[in-house]
CHARMM internal coordinates of N, CA and C (Angstrom, degrees):
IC EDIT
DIST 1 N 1 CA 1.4528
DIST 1 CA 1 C 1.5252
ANGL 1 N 1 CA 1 C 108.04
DIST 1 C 2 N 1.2228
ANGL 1 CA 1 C 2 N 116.84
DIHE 1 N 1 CA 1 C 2 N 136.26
DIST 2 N 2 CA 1.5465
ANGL 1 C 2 N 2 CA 134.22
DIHE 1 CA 1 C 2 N 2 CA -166.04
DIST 2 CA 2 C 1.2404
ANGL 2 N 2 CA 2 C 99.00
DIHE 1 C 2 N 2 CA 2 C -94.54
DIST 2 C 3 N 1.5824
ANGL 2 CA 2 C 3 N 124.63
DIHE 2 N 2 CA 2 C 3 N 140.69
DIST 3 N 3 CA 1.3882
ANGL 2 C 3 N 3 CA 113.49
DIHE 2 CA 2 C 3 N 3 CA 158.00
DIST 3 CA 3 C 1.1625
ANGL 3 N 3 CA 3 C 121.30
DIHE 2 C 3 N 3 CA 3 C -117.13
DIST 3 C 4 N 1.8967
ANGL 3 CA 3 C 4 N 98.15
DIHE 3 N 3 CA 3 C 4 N 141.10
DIST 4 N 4 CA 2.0612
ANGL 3 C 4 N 4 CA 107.80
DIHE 3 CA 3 C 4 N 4 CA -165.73
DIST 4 CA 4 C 1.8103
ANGL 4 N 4 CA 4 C 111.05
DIHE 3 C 4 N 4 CA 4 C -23.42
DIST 4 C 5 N 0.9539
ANGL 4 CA 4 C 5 N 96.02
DIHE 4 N 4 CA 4 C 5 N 161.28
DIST 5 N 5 CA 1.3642
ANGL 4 C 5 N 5 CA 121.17
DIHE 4 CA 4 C 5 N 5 CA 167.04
DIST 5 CA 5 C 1.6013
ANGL 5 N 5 CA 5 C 124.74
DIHE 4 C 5 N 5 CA 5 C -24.61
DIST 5 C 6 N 1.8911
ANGL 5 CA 5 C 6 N 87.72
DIHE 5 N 5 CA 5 C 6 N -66.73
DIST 6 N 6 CA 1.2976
ANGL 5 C 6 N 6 CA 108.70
DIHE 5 CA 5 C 6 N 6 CA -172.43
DIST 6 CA 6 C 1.7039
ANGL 6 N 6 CA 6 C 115.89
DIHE 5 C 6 N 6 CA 6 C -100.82
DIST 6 C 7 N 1.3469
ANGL 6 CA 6 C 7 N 109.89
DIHE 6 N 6 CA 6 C 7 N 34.09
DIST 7 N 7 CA 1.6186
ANGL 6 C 7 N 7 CA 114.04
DIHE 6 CA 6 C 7 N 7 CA 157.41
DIST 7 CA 7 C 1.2036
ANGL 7 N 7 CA 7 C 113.63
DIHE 6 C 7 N 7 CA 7 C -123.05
DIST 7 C 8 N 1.3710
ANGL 7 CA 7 C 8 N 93.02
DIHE 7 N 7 CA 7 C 8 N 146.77
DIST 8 N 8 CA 1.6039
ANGL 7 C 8 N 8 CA 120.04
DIHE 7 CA 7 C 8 N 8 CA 177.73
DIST 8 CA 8 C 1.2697
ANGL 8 N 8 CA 8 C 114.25
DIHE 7 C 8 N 8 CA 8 C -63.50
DIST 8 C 9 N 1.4659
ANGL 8 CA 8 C 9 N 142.07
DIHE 8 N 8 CA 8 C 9 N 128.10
DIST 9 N 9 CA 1.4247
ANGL 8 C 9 N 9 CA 135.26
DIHE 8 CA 8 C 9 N 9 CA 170.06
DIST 9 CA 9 C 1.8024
ANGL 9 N 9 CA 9 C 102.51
DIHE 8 C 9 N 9 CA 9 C -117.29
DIST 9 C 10 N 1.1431
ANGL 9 CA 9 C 10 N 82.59
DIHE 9 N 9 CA 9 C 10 N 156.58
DIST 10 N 10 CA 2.1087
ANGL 9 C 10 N 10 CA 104.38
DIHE 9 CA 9 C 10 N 10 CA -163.80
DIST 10 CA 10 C 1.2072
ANGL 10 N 10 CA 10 C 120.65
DIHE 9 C 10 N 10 CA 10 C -162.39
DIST 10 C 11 N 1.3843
ANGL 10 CA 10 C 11 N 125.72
DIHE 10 N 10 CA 10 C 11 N 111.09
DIST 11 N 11 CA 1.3424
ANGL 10 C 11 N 11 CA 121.41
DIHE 10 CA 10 C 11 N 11 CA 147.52
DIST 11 CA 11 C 1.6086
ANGL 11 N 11 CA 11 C 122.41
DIHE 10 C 11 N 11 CA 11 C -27.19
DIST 11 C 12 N 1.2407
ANGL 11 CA 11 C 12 N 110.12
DIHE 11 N 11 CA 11 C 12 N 116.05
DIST 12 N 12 CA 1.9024
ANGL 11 C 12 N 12 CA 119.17
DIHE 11 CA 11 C 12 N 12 CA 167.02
DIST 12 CA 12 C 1.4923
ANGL 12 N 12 CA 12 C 104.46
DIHE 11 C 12 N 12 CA 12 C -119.15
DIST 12 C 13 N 1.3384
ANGL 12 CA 12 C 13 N 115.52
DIHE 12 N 12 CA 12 C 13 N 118.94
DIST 13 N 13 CA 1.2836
ANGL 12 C 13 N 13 CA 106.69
DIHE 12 CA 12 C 13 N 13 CA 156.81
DIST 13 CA 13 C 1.3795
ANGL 13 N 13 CA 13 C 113.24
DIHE 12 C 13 N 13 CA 13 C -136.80
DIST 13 C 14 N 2.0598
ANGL 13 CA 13 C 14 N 98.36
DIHE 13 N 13 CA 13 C 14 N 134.51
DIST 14 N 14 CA 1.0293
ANGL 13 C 14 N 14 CA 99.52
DIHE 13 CA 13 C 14 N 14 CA -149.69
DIST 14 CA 14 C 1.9865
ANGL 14 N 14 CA 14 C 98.01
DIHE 13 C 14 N 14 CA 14 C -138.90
DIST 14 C 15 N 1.4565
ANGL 14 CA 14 C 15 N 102.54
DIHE 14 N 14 CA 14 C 15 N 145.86
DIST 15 N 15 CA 1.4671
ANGL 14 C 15 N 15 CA 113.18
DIHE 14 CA 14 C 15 N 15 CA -173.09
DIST 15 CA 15 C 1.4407
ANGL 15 N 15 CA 15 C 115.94
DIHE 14 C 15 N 15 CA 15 C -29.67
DIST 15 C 16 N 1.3214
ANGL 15 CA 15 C 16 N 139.74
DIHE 15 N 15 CA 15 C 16 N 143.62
DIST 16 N 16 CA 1.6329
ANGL 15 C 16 N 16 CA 127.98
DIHE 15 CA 15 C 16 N 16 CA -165.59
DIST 16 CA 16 C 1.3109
ANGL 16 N 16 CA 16 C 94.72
DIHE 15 C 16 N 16 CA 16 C -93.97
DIST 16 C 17 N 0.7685
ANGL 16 CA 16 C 17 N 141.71
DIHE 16 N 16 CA 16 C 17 N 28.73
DIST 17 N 17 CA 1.8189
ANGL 16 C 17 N 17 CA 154.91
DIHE 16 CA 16 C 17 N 17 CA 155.08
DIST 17 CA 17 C 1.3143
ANGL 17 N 17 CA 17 C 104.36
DIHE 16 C 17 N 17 CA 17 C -67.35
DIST 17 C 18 N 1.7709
ANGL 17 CA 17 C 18 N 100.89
DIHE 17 N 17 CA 17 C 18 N -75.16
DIST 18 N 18 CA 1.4263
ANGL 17 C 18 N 18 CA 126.07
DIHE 17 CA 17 C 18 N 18 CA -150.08
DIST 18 CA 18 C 1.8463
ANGL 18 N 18 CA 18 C 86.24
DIHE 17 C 18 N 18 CA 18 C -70.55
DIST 18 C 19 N 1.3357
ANGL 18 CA 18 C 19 N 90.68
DIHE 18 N 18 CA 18 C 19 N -56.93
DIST 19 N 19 CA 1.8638
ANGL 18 C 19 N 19 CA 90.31
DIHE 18 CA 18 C 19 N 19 CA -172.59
DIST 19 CA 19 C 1.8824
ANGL 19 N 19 CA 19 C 107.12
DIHE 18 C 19 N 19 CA 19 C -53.04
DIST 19 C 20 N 0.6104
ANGL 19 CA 19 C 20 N 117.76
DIHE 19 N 19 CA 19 C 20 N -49.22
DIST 20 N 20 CA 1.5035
ANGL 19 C 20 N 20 CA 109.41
DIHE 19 CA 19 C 20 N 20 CA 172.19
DIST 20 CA 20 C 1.5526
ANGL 20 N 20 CA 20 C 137.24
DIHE 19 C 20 N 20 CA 20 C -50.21
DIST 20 C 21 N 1.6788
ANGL 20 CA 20 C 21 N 98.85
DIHE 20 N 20 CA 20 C 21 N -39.43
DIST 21 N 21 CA 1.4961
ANGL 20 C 21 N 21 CA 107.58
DIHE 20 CA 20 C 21 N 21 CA 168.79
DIST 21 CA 21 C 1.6428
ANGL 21 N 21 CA 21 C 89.21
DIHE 20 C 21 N 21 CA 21 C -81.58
DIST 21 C 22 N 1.4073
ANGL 21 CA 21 C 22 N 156.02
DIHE 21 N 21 CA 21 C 22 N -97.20
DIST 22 N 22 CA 1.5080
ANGL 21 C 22 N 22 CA 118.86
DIHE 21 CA 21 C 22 N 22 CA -158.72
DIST 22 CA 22 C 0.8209
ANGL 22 N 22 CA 22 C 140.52
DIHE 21 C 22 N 22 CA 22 C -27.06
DIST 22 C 23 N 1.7936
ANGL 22 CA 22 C 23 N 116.55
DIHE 22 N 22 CA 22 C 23 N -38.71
DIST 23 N 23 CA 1.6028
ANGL 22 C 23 N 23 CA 117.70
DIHE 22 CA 22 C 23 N 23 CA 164.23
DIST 23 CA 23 C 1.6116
ANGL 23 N 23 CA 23 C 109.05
DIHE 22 C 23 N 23 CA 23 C -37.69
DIST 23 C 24 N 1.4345
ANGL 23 CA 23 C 24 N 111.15
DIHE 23 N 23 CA 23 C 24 N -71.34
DIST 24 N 24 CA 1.0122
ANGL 23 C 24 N 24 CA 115.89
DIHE 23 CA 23 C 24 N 24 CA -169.67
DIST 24 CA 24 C 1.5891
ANGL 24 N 24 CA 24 C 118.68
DIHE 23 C 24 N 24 CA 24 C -52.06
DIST 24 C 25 N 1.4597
ANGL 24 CA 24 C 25 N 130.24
DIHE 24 N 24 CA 24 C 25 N -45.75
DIST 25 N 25 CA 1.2483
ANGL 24 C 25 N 25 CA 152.75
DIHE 24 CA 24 C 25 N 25 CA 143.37
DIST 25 CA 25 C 1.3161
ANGL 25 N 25 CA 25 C 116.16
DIHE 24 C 25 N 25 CA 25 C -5.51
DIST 25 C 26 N 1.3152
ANGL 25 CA 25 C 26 N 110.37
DIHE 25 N 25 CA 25 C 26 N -60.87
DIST 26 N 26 CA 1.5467
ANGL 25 C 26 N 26 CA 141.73
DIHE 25 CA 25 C 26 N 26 CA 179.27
DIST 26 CA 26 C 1.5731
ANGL 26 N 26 CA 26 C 114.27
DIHE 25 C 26 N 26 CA 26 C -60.05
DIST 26 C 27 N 1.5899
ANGL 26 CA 26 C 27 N 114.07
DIHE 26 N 26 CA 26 C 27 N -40.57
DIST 27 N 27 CA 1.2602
ANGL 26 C 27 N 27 CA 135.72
DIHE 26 CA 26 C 27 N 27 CA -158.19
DIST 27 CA 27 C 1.1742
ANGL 27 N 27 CA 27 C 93.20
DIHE 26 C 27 N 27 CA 27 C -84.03
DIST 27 C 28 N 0.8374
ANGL 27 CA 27 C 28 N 134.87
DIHE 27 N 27 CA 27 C 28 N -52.34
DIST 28 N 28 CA 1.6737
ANGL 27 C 28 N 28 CA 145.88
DIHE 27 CA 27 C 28 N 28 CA -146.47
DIST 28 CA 28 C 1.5586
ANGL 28 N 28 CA 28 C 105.89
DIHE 27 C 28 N 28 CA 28 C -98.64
DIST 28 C 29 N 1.4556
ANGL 28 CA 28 C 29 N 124.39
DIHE 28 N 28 CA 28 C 29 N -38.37
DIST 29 N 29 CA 1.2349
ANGL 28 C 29 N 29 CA 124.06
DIHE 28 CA 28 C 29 N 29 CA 146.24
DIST 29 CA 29 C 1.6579
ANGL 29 N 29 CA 29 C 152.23
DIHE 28 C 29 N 29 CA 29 C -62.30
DIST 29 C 30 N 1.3199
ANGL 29 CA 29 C 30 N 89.69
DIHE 29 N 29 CA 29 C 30 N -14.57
DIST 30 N 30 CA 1.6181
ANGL 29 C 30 N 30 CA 123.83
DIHE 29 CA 29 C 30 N 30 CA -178.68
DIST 30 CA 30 C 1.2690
ANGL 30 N 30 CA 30 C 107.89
DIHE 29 C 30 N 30 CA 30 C 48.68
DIST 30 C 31 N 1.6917
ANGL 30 CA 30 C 31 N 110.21
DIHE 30 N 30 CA 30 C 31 N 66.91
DIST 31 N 31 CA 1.3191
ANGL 30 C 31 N 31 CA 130.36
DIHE 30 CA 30 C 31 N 31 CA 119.55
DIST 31 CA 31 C 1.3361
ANGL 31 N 31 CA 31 C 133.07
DIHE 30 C 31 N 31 CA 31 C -112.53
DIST 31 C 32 N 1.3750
ANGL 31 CA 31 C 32 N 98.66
DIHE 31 N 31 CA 31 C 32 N -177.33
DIST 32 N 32 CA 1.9107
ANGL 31 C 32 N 32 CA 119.26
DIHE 31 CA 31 C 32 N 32 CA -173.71
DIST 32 CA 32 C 1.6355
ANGL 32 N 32 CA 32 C 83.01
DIHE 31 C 32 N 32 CA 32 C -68.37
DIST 32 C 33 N 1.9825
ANGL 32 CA 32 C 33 N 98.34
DIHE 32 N 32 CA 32 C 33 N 177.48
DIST 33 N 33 CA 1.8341
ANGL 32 C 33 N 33 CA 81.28
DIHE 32 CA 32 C 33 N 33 CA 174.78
DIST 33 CA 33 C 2.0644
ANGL 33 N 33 CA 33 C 93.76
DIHE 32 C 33 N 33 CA 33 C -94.94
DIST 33 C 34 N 1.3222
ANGL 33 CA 33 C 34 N 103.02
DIHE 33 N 33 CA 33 C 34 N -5.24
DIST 34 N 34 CA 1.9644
ANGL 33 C 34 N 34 CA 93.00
DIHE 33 CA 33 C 34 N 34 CA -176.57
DIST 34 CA 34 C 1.6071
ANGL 34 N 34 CA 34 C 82.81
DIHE 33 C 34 N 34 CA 34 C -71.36
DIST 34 C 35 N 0.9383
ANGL 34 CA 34 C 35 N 116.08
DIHE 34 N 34 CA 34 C 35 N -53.68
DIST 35 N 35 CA 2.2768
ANGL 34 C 35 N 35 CA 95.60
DIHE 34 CA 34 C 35 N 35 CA -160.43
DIST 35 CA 35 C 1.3334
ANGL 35 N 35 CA 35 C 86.07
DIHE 34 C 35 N 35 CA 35 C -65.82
DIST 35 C 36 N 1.3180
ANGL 35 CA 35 C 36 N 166.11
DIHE 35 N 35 CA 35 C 36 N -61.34
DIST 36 N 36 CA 1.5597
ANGL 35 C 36 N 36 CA 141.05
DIHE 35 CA 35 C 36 N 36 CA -161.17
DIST 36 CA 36 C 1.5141
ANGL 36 N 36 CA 36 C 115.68
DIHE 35 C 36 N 36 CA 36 C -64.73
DIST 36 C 37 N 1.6864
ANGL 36 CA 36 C 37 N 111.48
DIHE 36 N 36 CA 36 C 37 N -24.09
DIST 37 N 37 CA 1.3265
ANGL 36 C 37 N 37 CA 100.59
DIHE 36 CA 36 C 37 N 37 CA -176.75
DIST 37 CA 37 C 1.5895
ANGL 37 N 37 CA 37 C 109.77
DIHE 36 C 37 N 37 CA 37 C -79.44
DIST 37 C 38 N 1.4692
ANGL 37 CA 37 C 38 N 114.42
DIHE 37 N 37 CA 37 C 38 N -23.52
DIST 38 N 38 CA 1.3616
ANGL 37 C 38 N 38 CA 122.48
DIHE 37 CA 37 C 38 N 38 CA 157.84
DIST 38 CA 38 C 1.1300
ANGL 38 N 38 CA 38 C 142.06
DIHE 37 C 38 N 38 CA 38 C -77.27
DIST 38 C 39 N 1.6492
ANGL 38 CA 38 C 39 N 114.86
DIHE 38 N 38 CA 38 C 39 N -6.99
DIST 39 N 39 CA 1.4419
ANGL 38 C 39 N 39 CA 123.08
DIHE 38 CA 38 C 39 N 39 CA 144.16
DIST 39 CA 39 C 1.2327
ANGL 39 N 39 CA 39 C 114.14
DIHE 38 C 39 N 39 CA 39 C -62.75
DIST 39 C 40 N 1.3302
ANGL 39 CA 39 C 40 N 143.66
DIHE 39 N 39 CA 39 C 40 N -51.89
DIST 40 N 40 CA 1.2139
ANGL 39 C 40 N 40 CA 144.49
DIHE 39 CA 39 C 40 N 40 CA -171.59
DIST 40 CA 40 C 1.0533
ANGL 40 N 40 CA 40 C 118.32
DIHE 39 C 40 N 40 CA 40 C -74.46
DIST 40 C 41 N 1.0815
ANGL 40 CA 40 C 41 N 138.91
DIHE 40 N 40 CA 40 C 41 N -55.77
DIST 41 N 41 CA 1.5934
ANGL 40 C 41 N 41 CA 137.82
DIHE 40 CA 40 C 41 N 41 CA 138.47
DIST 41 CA 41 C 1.5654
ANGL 41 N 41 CA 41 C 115.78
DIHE 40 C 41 N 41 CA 41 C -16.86
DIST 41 C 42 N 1.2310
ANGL 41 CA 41 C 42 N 123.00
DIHE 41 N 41 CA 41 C 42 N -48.88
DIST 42 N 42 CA 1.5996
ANGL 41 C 42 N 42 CA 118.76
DIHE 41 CA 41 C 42 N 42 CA 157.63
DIST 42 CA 42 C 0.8888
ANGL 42 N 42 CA 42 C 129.04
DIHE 41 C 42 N 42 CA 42 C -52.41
DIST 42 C 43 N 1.7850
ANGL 42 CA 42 C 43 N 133.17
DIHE 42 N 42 CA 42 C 43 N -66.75
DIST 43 N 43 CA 1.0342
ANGL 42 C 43 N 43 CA 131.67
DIHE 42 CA 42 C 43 N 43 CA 133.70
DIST 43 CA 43 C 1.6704
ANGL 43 N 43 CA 43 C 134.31
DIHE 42 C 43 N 43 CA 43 C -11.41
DIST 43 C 44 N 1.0119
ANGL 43 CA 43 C 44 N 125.55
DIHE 43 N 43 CA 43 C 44 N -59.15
DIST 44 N 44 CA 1.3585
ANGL 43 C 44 N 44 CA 113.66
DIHE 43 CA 43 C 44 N 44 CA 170.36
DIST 44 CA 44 C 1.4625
ANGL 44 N 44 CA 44 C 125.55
DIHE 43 C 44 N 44 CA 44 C -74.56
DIST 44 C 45 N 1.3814
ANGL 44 CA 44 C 45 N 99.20
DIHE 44 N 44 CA 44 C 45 N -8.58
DIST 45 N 45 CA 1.4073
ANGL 44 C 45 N 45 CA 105.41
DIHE 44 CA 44 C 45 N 45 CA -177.36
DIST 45 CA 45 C 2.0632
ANGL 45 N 45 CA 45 C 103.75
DIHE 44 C 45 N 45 CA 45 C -78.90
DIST 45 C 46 N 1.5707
ANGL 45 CA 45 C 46 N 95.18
DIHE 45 N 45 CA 45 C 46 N -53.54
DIST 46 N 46 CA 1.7683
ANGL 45 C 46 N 46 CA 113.93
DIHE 45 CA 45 C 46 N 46 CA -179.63
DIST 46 CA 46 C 1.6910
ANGL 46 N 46 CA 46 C 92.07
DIHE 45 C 46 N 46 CA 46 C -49.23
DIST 46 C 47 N 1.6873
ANGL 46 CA 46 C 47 N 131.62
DIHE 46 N 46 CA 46 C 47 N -42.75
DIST 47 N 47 CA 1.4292
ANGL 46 C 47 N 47 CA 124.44
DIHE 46 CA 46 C 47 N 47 CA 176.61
DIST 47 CA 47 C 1.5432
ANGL 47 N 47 CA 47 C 124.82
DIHE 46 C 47 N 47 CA 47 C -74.26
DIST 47 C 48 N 0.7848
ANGL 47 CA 47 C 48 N 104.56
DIHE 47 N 47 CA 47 C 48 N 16.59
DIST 48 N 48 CA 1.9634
ANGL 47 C 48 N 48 CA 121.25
DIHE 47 CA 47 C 48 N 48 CA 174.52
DIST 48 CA 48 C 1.2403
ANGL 48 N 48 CA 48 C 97.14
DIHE 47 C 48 N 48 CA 48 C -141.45
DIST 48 C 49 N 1.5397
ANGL 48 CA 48 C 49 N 152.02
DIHE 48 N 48 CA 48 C 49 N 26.86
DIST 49 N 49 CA 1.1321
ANGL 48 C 49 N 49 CA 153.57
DIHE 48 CA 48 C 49 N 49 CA 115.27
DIST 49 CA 49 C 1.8243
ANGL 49 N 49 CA 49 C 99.14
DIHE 48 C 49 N 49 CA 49 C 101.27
DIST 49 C 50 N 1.1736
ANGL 49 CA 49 C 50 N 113.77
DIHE 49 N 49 CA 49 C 50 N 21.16
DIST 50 N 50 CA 1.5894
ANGL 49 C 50 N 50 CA 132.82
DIHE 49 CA 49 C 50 N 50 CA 176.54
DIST 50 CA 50 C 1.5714
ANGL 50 N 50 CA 50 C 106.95
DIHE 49 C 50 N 50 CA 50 C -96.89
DIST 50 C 51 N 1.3073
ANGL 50 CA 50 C 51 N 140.90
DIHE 50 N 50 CA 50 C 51 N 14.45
DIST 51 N 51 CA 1.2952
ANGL 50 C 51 N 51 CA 134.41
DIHE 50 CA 50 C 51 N 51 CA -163.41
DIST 51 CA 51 C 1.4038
ANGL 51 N 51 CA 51 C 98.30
DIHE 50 C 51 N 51 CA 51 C -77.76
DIST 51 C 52 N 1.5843
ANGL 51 CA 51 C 52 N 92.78
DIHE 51 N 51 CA 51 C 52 N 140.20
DIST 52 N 52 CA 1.4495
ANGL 51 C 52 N 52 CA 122.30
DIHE 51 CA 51 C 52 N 52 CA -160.74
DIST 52 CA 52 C 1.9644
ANGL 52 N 52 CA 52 C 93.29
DIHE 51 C 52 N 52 CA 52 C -99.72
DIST 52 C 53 N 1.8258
ANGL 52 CA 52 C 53 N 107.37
DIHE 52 N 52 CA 52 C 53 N 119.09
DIST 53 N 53 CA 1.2272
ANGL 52 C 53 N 53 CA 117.36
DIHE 52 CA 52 C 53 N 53 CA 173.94
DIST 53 CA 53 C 1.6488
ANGL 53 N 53 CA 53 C 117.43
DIHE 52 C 53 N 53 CA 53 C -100.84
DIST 53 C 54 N 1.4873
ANGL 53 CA 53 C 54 N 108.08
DIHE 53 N 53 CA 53 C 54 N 71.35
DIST 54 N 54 CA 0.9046
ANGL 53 C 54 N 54 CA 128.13
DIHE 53 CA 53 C 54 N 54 CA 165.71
DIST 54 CA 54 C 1.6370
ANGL 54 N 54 CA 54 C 146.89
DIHE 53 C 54 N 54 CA 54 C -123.09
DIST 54 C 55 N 1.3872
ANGL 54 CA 54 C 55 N 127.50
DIHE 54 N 54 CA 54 C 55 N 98.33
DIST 55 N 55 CA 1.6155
ANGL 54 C 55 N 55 CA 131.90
DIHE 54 CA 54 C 55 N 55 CA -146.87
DIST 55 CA 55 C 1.7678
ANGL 55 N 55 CA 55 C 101.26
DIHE 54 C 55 N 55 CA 55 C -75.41
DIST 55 C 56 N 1.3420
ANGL 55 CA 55 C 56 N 109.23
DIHE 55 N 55 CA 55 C 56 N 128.10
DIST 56 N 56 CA 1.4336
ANGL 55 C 56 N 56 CA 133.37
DIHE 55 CA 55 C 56 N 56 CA -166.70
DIST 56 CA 56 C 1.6986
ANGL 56 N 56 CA 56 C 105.98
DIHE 55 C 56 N 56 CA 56 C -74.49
DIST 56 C 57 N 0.8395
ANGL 56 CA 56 C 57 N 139.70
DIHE 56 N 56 CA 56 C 57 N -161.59
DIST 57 N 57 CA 1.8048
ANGL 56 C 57 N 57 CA 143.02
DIHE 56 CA 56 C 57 N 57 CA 148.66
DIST 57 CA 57 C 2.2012
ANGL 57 N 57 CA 57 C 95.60
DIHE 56 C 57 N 57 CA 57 C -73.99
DIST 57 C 58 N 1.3616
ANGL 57 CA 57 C 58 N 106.00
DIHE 57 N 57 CA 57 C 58 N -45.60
DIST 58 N 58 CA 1.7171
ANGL 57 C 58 N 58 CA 107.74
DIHE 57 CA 57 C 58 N 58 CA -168.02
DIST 58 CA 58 C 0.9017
ANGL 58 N 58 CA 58 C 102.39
DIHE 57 C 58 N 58 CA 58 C -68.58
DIST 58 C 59 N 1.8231
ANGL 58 CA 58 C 59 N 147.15
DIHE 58 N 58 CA 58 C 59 N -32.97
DIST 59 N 59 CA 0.8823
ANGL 58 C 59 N 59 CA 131.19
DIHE 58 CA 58 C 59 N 59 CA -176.23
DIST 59 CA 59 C 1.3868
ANGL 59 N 59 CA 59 C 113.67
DIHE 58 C 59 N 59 CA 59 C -105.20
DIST 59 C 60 N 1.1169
ANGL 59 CA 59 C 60 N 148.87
DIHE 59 N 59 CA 59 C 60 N -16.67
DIST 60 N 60 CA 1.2170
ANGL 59 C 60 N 60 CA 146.03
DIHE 59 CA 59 C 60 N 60 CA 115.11
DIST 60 CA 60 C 1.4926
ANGL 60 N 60 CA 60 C 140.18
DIHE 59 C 60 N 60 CA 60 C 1.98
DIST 60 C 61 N 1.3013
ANGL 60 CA 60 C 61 N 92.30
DIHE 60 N 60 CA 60 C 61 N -33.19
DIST 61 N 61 CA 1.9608
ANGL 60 C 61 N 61 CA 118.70
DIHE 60 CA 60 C 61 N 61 CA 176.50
DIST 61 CA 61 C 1.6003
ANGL 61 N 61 CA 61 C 98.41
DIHE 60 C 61 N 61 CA 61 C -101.36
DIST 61 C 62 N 1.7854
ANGL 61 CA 61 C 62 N 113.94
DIHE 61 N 61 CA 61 C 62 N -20.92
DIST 62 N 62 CA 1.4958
ANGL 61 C 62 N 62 CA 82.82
DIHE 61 CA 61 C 62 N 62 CA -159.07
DIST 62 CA 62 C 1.6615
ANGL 62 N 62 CA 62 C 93.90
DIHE 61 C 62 N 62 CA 62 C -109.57
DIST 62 C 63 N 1.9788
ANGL 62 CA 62 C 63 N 128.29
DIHE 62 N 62 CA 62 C 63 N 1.19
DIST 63 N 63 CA 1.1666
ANGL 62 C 63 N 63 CA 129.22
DIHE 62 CA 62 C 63 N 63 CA 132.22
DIST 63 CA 63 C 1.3191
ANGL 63 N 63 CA 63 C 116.86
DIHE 62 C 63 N 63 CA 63 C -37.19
DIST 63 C 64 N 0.8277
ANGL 63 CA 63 C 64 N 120.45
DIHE 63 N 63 CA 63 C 64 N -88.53
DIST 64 N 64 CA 1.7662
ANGL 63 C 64 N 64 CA 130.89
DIHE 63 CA 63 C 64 N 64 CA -162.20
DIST 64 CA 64 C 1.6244
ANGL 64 N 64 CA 64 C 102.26
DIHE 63 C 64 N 64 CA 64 C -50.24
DIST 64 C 65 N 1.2612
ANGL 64 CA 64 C 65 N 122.31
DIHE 64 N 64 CA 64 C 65 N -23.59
DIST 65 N 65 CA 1.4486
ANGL 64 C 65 N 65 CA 114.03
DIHE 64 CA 64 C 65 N 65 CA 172.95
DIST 65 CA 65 C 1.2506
ANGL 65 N 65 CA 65 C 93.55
DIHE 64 C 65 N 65 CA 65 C -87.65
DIST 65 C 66 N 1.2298
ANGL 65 CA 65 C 66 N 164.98
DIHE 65 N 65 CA 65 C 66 N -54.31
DIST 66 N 66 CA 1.6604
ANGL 65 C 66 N 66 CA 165.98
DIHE 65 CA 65 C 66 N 66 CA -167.17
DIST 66 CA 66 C 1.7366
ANGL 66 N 66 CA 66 C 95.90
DIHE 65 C 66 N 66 CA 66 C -59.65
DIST 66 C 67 N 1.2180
ANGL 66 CA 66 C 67 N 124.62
DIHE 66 N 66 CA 66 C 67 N -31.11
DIST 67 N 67 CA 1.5174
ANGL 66 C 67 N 67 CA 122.92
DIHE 66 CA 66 C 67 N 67 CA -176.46
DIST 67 CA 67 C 1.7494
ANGL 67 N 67 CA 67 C 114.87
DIHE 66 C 67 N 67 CA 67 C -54.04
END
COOR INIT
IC SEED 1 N 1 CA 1 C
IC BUILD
């Protein structure tokens, strides 16, 4: 699977702790663990007053259904 155009791709490597509680995190929320690691990253970003105003493919689908 290819990713769009307009995302960034990056090596993360991250403690098998941390990676495990997102797995799990992820699971239970019913996401992938990249869309949870990018929820949270949003989130902490919107909590240090840096929130990033930018519409995803998920939220994009879930505008146009609210229309």
């Amino acid at each position: 699977m290819t990713e769009p155009p307009n995302r960034k791709a990056f090596l993360l490597r991250l403690d098998p702790a941390v990676a495990a509680a997102i797995e799990a995190l992820a699971g239970q929320e019913l996401r992938s663990v990249n869309g949870q690691i990018e929820w949270l990253l949003r989130e902490a970003l919107t909590r240090r007053g840096r929130g990033v105003n930018t519409t995803s493919r998920t939220n994009a689908r879930r505008a146009h259904k609210d229309e």
